[in-house]
C-alpha positions in Angstrom: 120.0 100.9 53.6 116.4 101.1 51.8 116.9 99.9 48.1 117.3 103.0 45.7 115.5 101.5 43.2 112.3 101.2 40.9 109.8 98.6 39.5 108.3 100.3 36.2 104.7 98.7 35.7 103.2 99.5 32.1 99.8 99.3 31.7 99.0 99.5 35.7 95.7 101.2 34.9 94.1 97.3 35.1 94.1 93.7 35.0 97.4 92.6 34.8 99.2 95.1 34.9 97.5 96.5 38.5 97.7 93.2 39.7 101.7 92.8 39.1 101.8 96.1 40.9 99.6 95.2 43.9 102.2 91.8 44.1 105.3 93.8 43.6 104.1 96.0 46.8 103.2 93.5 48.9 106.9 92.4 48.5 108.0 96.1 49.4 109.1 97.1 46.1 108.6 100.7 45.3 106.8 101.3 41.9 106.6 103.5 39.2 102.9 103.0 37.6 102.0 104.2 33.7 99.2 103.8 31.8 96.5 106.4 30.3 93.9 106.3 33.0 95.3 109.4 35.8 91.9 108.0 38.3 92.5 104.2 38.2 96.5 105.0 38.6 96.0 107.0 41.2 93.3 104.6 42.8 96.1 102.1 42.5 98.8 104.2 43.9 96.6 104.9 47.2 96.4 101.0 47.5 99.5 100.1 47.3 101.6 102.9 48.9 101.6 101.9 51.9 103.5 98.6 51.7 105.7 99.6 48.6 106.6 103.1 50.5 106.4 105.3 47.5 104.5 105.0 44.1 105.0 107.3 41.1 102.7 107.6 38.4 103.5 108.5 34.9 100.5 109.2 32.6 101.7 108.3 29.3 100.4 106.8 26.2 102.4 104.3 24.1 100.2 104.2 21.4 102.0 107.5 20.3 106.2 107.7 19.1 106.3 110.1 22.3 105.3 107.7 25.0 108.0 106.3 26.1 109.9 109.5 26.1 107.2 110.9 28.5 108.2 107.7 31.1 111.8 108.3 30.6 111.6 111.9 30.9 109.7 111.8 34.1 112.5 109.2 35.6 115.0 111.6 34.3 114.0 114.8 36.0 112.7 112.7 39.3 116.1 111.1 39.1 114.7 107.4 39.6 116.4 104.5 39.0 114.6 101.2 37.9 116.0 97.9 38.0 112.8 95.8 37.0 110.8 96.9 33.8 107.4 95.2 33.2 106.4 95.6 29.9 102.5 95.0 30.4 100.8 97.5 28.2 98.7 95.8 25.1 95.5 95.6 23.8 94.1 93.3 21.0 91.9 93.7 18.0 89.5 90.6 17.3 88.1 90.4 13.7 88.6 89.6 10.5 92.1 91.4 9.6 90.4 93.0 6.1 87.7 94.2 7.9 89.3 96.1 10.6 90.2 99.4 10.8 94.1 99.6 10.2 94.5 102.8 12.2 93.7 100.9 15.4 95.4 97.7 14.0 98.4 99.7 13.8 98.0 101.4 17.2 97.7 97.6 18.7 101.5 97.4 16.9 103.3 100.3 18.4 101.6 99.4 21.8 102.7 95.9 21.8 105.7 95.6 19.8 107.4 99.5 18.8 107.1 100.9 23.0 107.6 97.7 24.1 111.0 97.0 22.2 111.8 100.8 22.8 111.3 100.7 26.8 113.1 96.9 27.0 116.2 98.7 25.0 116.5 101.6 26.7 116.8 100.1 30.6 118.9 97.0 29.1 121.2 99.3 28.6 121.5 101.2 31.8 121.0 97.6 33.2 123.8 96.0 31.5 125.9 98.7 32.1 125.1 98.2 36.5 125.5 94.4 35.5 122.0 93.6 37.3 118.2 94.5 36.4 115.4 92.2 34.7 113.0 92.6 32.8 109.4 90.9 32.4 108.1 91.4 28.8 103.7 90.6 29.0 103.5 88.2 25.6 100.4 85.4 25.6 99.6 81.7 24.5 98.7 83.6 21.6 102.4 84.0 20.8 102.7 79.9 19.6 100.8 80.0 16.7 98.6 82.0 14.4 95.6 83.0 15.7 92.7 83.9 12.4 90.6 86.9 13.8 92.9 88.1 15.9 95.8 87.7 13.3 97.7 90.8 14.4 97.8 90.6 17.7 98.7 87.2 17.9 101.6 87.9 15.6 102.8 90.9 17.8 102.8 88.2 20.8 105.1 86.0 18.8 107.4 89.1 18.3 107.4 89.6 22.0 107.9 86.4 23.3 110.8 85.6 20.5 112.4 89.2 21.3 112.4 87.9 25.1 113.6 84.5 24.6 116.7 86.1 22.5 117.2 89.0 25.0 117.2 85.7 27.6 120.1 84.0 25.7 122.2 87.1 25.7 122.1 88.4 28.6 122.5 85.3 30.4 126.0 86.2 31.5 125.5 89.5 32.4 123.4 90.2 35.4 120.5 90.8 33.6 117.4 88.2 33.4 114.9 89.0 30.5 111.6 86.5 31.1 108.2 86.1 28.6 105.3 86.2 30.7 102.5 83.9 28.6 98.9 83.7 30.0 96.3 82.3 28.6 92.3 83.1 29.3 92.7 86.1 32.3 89.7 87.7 33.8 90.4 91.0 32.9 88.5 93.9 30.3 91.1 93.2 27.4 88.4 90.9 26.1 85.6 93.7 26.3 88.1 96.3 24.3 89.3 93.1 21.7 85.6 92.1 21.1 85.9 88.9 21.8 84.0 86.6 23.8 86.0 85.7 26.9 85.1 82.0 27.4 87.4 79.0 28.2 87.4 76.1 30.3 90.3 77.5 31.9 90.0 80.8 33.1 92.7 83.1 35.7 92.3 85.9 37.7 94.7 88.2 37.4 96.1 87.9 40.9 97.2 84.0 39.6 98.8 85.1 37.0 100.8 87.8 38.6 101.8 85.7 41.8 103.1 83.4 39.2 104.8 85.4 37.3 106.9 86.9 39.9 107.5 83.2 41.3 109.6 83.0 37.5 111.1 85.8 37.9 112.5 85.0 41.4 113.9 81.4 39.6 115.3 83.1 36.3 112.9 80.9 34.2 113.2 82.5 30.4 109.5 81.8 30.1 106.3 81.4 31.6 103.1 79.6 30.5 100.5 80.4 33.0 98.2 77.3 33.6 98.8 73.7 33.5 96.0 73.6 30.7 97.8 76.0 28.5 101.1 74.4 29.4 99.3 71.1 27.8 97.8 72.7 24.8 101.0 74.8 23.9 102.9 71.1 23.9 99.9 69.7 21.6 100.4 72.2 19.3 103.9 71.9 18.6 102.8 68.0 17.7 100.7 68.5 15.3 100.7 70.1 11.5 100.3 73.3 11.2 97.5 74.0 9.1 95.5 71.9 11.7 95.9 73.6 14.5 95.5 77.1 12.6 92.3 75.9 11.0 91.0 74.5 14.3 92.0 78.0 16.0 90.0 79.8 13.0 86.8 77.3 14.1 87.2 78.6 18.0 88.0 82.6 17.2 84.9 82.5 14.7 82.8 81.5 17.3 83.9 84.2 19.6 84.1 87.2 17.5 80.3 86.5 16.7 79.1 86.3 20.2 81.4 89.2 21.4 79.6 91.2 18.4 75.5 90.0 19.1 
């Protein structure tokens, strides 16, 4: 009997997202896609439809209180079922916090935080209640400490990877496996739309990070730090004071919102 259910990708349009999707197919999972772009989704869909066997798209955007009504009325009225949610969709904002625009600060906070927590309650519940599902929330190696000039979206990481470490805890014993997904440096546009200069002397592809990820997944980890270099400089951090590694941050970040703006 062909499984009845769902993986829900957010944020497929790209990057991460598209490349979790690609890796879920190629593993015959059937997919439900969302993101804001209808031509790369559907792009996407064309790809991968032939080893996942069917691919929905659902064009929605999370920046808005509606959008994750607009997923779960689609699944709703198509009657689909999903038993894997991968919360992907985020963007960042690189600058000096005072000097930003708060409109799209705050956008960058109901993408990656208010849909995000929305989405991950809503099919933890139907989850729970089937006593099996998991969910992959997308959070960063931003999420470990403060980040200056990219203060917000760092601090919406942390939310995410400390919302998916606690979901982890409690949901242990009931069929249902919450993971964080932390990269570090990926080749993908988020740096082009944060304006910031994507450098690093350790730098994934997408594809990396995804296989990974889903490796995780597959072994129940409750977290994921993409990258033996981050692994190593998420465990340096934790060592030294504070201040230190925040002023040291503030040193690298300064650096790469200049270059990213001329």
């Amino acid at each position: 009997m062909a499984d009845p259910f769902y993986a829900l990708v957010t944020g497929a349009s790209s990057g991460i997202g598209a490349a979790l999707a690609r890796a879920l197919a190629r593993r015959g999972r059937r997919l439900v896609v969302t993101g804001r772009n209808l031509e790369r989704l559907e792009k996407l869909a064309a790809e991968t439809r032939p080893a996942a066997g069917d691919v929905r798209i659902v064009l929605a955007d999370l920046r808005a209180e509606t959008g994750p009504d607009q997923i779960e009325e689609y699944l709703a009225r198509e009657g689909l079922q999903v038993d894997l949610l991968v919360n992907n969709a985020g963007f960042g904002a690189g600058g000096d916090f005072a000097a930003l625009p708060i409109a799209r600060q705050l956008e960058m906070l109901d993408v990656n935080m208010r849909s995000l927590a929305e989405l991950t309650h809503r099919h933890l519940v139907r989850m729970r209640k089937r006593g099996a599902g998991a969910i992959l929330n997308v959070a960063s190696t931003a999420a470990f400490q403060a980040v200056p000039y990219m203060a917000a979206y760092a601090a919406s990481k942390a939310f995410v990877l400390h919302l998916s470490l606690g979901l982890w805890e409690e949901n242990r014993h009931t069929g249902v496996h919450v993971m964080a997904l932390c990269p570090g440096t990926t080749r993908t546009g988020f740096f082009a739309v944060s304006g910031i200069a994507m450098d690093g002397p350790y730098i994934e592809t997408p594809e990396q990070v995804a296989e990974a990820a889903l490796r995780a997944l597959a072994r129940r980890r409750p977290i994921l730090v993409c990258g033996w270099p981050n692994r190593a400089m998420v465990a340096l951090e934790r060592l030294l004071p504070r201040r230190w590694v925040v002023m040291a941050a503030a040193r690298y970040m300064r650096k790469r919102t200049t270059a990213a703006l001329g």
